[in-house]
py3Dmol code that shows the C-alpha trace and the ligand (Angstrom):
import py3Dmol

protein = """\
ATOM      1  CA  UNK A   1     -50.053 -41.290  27.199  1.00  0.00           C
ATOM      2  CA  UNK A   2     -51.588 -40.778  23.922  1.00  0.00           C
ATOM      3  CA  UNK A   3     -51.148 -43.214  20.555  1.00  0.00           C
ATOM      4  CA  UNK A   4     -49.934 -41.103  17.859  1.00  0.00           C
ATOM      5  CA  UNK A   5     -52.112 -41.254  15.180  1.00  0.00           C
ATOM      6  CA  UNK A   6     -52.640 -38.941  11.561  1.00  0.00           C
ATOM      7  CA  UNK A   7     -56.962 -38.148  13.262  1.00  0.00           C
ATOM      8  CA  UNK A   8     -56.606 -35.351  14.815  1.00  0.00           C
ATOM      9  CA  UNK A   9     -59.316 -34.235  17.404  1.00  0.00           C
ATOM     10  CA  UNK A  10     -59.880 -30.430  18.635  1.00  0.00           C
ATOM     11  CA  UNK A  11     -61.842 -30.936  21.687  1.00  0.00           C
ATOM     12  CA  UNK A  12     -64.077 -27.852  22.987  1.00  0.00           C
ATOM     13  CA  UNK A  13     -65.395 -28.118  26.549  1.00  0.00           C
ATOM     14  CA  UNK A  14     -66.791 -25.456  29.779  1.00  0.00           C
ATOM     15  CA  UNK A  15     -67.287 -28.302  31.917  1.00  0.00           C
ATOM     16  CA  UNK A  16     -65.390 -30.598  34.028  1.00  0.00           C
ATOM     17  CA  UNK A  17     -64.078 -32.406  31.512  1.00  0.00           C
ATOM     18  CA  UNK A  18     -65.342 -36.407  31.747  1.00  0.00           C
ATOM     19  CA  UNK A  19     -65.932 -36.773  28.331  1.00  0.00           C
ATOM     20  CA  UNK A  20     -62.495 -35.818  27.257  1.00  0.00           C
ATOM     21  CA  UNK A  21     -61.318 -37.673  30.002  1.00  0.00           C
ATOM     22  CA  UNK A  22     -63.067 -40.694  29.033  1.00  0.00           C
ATOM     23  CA  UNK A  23     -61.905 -40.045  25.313  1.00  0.00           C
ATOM     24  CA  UNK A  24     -58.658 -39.796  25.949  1.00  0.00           C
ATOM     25  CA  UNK A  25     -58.772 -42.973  28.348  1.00  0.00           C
ATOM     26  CA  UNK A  26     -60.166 -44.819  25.170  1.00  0.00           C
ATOM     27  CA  UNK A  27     -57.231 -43.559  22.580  1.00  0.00           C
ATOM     28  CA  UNK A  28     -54.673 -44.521  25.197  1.00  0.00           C
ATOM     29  CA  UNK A  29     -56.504 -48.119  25.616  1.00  0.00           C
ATOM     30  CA  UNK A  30     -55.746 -48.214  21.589  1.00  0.00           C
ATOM     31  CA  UNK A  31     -59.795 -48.151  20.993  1.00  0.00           C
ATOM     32  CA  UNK A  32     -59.559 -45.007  19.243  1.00  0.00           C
ATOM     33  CA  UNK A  33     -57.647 -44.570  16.673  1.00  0.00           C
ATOM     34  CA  UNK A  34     -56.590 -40.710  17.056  1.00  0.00           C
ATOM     35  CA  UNK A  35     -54.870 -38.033  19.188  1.00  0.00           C
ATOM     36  CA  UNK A  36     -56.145 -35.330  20.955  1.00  0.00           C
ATOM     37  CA  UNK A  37     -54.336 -32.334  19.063  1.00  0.00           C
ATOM     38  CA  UNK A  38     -55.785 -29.472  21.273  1.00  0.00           C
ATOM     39  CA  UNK A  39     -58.113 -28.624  24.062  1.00  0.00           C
ATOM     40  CA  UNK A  40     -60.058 -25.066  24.085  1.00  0.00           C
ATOM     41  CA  UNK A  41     -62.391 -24.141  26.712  1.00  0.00           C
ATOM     42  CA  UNK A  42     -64.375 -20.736  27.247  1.00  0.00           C
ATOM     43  CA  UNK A  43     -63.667 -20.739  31.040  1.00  0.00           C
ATOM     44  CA  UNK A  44     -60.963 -20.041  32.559  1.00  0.00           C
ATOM     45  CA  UNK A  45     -61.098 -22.656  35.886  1.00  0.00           C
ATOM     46  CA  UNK A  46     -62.830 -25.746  33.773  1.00  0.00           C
ATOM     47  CA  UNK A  47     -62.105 -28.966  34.649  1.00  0.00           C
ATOM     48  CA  UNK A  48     -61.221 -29.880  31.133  1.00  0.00           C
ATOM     49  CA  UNK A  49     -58.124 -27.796  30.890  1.00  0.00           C
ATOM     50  CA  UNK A  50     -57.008 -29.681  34.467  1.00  0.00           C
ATOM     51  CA  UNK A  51     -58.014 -32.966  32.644  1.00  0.00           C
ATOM     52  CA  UNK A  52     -55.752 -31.939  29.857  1.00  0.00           C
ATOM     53  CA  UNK A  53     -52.460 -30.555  31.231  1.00  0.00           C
ATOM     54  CA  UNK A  54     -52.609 -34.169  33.438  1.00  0.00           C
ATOM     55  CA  UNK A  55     -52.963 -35.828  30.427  1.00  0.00           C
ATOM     56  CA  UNK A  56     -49.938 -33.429  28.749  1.00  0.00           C
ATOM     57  CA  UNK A  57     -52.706 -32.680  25.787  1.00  0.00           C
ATOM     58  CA  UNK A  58     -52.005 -28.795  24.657  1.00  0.00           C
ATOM     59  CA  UNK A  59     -54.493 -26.404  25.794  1.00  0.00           C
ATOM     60  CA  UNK A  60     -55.699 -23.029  25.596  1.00  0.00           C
ATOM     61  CA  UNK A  61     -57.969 -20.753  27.516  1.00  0.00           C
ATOM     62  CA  UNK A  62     -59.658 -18.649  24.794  1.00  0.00           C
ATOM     63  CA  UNK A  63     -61.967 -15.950  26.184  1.00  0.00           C
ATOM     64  CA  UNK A  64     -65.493 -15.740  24.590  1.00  0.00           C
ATOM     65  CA  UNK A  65     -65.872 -12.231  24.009  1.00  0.00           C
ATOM     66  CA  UNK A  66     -68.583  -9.837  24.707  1.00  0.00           C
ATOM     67  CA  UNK A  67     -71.593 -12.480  24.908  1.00  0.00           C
ATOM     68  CA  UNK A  68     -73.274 -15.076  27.208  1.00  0.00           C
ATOM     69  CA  UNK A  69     -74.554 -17.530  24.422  1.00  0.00           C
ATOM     70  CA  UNK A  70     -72.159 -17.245  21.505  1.00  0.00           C
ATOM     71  CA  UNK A  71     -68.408 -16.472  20.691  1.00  0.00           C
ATOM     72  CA  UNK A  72     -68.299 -12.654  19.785  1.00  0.00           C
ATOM     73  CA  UNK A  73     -66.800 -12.436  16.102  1.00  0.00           C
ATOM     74  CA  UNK A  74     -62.732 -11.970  17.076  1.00  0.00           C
ATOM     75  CA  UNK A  75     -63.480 -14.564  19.520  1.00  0.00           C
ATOM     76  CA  UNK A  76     -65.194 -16.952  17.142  1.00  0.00           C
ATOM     77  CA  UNK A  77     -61.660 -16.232  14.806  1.00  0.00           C
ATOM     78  CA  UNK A  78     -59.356 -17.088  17.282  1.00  0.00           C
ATOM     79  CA  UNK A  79     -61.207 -20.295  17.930  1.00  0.00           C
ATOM     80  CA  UNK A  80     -61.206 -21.140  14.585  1.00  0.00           C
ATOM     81  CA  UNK A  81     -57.051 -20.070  13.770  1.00  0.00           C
ATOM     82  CA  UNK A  82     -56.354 -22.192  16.983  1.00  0.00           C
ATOM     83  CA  UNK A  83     -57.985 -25.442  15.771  1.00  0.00           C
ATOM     84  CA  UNK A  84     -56.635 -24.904  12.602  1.00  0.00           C
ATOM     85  CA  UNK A  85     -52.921 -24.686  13.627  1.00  0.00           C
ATOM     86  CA  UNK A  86     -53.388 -27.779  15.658  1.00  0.00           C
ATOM     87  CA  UNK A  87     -54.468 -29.073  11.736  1.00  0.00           C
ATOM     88  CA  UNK A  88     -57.932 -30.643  13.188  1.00  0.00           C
ATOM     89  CA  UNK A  89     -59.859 -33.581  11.028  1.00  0.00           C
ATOM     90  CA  UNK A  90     -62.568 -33.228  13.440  1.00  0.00           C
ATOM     91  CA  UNK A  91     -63.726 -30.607  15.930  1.00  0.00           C
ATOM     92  CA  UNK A  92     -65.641 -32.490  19.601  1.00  0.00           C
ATOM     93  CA  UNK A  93     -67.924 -30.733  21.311  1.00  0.00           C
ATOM     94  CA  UNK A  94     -67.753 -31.945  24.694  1.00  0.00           C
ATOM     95  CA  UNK A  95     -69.754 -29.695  27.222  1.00  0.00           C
ATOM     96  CA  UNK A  96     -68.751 -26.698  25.377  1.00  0.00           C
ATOM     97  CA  UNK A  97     -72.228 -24.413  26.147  1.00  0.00           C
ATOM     98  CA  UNK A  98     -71.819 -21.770  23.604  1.00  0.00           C
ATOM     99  CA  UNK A  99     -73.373 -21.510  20.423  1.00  0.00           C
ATOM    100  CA  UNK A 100     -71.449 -22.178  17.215  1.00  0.00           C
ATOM    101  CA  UNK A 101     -72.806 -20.574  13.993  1.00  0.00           C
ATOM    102  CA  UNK A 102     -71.611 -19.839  10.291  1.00  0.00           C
ATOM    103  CA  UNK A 103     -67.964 -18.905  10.139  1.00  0.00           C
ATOM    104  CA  UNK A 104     -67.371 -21.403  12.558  1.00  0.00           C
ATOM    105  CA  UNK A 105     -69.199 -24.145  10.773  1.00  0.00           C
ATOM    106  CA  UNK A 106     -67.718 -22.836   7.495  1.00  0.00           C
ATOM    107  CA  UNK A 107     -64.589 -23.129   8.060  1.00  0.00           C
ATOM    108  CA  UNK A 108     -65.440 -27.387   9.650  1.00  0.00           C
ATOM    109  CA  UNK A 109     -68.235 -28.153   6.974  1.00  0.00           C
ATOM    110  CA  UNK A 110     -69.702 -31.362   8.574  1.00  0.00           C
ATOM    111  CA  UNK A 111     -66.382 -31.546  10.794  1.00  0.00           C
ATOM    112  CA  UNK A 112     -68.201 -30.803  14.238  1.00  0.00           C
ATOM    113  CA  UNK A 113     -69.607 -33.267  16.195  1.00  0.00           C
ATOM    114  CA  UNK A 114     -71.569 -32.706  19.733  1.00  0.00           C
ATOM    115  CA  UNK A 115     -72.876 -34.866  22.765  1.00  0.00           C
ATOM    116  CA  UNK A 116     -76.020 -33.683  23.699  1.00  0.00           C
ATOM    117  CA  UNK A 117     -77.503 -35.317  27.381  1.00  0.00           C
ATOM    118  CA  UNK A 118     -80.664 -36.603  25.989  1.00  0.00           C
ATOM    119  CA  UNK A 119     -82.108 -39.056  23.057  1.00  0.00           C
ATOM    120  CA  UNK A 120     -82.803 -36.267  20.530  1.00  0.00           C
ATOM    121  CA  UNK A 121     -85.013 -34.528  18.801  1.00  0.00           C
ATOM    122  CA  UNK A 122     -86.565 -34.726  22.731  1.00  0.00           C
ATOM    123  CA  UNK A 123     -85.293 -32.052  25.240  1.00  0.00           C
ATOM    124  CA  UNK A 124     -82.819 -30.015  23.219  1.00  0.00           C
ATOM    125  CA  UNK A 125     -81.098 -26.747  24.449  1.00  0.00           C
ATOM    126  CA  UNK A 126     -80.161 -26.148  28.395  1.00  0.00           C
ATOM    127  CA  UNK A 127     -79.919 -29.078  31.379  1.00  0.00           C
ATOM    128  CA  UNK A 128     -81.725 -31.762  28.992  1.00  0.00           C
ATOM    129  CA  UNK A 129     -81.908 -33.779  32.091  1.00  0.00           C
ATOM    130  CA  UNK A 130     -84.024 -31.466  33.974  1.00  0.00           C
ATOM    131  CA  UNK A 131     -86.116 -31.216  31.363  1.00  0.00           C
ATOM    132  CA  UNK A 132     -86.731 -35.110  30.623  1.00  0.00           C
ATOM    133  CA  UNK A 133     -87.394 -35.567  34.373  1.00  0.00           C
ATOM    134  CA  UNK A 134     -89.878 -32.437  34.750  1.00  0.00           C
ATOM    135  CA  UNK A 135     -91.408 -34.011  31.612  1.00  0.00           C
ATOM    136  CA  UNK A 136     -92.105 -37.783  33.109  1.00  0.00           C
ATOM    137  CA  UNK A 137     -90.612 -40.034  30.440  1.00  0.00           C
ATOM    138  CA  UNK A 138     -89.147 -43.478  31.349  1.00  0.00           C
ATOM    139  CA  UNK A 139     -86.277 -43.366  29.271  1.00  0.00           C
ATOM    140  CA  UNK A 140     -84.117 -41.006  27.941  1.00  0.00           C
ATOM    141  CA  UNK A 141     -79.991 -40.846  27.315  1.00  0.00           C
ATOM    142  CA  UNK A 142     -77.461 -39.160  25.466  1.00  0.00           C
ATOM    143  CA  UNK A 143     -77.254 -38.618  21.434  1.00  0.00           C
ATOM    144  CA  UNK A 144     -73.832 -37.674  19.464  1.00  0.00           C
ATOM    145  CA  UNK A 145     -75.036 -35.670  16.854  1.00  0.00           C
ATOM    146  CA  UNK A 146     -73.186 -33.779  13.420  1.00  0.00           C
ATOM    147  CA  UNK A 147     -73.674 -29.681  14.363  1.00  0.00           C
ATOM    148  CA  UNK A 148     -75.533 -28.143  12.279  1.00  0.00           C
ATOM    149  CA  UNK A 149     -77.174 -24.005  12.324  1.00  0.00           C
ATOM    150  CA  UNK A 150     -79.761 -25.539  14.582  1.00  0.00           C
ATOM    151  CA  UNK A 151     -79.839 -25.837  18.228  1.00  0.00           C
ATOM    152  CA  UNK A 152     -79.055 -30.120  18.755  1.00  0.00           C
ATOM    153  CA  UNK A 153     -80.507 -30.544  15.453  1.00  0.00           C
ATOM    154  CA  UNK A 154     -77.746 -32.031  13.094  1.00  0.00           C
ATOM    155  CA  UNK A 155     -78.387 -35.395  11.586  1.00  0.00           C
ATOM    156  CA  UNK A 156     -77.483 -38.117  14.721  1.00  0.00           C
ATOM    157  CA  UNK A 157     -74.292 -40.410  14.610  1.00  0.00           C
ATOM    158  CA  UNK A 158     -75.437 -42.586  18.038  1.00  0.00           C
ATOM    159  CA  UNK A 159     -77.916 -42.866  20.675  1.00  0.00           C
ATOM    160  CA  UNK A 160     -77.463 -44.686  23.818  1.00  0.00           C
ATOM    161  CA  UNK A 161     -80.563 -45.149  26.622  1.00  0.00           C
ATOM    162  CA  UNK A 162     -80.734 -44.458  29.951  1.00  0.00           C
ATOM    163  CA  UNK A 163     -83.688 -45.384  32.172  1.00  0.00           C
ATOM    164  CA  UNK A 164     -85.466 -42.619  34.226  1.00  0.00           C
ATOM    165  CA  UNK A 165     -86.089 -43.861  37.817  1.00  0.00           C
ATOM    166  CA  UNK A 166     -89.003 -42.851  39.946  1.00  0.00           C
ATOM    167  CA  UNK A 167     -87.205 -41.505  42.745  1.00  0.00           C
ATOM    168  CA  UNK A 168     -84.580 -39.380  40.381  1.00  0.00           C
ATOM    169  CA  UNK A 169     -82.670 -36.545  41.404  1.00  0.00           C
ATOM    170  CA  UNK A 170     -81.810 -34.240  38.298  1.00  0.00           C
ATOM    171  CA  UNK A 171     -78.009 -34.577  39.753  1.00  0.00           C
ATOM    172  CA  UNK A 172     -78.383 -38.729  40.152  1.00  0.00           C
ATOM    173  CA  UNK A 173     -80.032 -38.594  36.424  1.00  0.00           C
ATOM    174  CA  UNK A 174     -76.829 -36.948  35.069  1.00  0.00           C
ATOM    175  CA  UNK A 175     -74.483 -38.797  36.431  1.00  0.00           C
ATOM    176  CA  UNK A 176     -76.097 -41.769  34.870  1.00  0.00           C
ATOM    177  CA  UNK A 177     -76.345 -40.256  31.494  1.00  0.00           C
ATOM    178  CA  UNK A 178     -73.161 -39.145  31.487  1.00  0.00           C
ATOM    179  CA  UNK A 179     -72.001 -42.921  32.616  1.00  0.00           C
ATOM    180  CA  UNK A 180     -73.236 -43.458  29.049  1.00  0.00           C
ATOM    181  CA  UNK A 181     -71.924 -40.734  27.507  1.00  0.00           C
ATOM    182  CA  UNK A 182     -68.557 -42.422  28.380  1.00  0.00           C
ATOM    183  CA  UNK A 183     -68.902 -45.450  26.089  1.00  0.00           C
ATOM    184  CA  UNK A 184     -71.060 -43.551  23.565  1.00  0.00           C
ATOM    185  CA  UNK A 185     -68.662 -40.862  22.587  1.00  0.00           C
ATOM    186  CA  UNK A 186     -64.645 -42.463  21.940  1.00  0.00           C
ATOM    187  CA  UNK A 187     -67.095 -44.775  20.307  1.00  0.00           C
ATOM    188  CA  UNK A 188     -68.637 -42.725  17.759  1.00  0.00           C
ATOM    189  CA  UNK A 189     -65.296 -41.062  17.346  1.00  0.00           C
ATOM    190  CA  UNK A 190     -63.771 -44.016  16.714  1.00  0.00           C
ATOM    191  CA  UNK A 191     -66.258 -44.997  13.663  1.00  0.00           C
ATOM    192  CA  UNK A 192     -66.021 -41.295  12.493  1.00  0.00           C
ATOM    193  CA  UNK A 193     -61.715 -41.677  12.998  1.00  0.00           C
ATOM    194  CA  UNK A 194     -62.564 -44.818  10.696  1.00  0.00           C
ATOM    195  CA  UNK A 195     -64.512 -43.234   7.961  1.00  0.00           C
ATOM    196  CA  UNK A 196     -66.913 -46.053   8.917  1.00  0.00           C
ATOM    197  CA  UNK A 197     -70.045 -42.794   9.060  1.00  0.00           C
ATOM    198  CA  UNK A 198     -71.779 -42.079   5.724  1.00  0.00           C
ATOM    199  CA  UNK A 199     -74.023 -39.124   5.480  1.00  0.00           C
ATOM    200  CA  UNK A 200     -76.806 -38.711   3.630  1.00  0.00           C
ATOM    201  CA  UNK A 201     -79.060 -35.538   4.267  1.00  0.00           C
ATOM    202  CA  UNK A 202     -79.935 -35.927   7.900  1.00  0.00           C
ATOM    203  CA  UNK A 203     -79.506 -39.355   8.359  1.00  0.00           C
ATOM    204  CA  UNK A 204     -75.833 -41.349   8.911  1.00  0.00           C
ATOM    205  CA  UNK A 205     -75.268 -45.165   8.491  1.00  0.00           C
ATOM    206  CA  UNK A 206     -72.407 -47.620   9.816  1.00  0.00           C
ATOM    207  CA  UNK A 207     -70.465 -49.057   7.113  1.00  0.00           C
ATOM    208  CA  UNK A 208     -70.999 -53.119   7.933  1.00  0.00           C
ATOM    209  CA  UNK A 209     -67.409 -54.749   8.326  1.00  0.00           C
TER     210      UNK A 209
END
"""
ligand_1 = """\
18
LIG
C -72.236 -33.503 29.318
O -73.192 -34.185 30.083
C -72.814 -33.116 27.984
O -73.774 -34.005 27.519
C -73.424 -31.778 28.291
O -72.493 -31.172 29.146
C -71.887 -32.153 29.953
C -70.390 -31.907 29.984
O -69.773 -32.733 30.905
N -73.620 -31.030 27.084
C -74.687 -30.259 26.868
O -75.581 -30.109 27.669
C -74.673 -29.567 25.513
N -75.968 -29.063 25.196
P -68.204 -32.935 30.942
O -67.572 -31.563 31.015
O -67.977 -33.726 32.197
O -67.802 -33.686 29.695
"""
view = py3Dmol.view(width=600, height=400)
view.addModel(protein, "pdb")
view.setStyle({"model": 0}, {"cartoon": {"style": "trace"}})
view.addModel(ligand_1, "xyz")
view.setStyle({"model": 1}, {"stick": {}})
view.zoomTo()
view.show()
């Protein structure tokens, strides 16, 4: 069940869906204080829009047009007209692996936040995992981050570690990371639903209670 609440949350997603899961587990636990207006995903069979309609959270299919990387321009519209129907305060990134550029970001000036699987600025772009493990560090982890033009390169809301272990798998690396993306996301969202995140240029502070 979700809490009815005035934050609303457009959640965009390819993947199989355990952040929103684990989002919507923390508004329901009354941790969060927001609903989860609308789901979108770019593929058709995700596990997000399963994770949704079991949840009873509205949700759309919205085909990505003509490219691999990006939403093609009446694509990129519809996404935009969708989220804006469902009267979004913030739009959540959550495994959604296409590129979102101007008009997009135009129309949700610093109203689009993203969970990358890595502590950023280290190991942006594709399977961050893979790349932190092929690398050698010790540590790495996940980073929920404002979107910016850039590729994971807005200014960061939250980092959380996760310790790299010698006999790693990429698969039994992501599963940990993404252990911590559970806490680390309703909770930035919740501080964000708050208006406890101040930005200035690149860099966001906690307001102290
Ligand atoms: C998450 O691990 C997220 O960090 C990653 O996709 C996964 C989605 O999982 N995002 C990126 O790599 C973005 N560059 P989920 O569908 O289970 O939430």
């Amino acid at each position: 069940m979700q809490h009815s609440s005035t934050f609303r949350l457009g959640v965009l997603g390819s993947g199989k869906g355990s952040n929103l899961a684990a989002i919507a587990d923390a508004i329901a636990a009354g941790g969060v204080p927001a609903q989860i207006a609308v789901v979108l995903s770019d593929v058709q069979e995700a596990g997000i829009l399963r994770q949704a309609s079991d949840r009873s959270i509205p949700s759309a299919y919205l085909p990505p047009g003509s490219f691999r990387t990006k939403l093609d321009e009446p694509a990129e519209s519809l996404y935009i007209q969708r989220l804006l129907e469902a009267k979004v305060d913030l739009v959540v990134l959550a495994g959604f692996m296409r590129i979102l550029k101007g008009e997009f970001l135009n129309a949700f000036r610093n109203r689009v936040v993203n969970i990358h699987p890595s502590l950023l600025p280290s190991f942006p772009g594709l399977e961050a995992w893979k790349q932190a493990l092929d690398y050698g560090v010790k540590v790495t982890g996940c980073t929920v981050h404002f979107v910016d033009q850039g590729i994971d390169s807005g200014a960061i809301i939250g980092q959380e570690t996760v310790p790299v272990l010698d006999q790693d798998t990429p698969q039994a690396l992501h599963e940990r990371i993404q252990l911590a993306e559970r806490s680390l996301y309703p909770a930035a969202i919740a501080s964000l639903a708050r208006g406890d995140v101040s930005v200035l240029g690149r860099k966001t502070a906690r307001r102290v209670p």
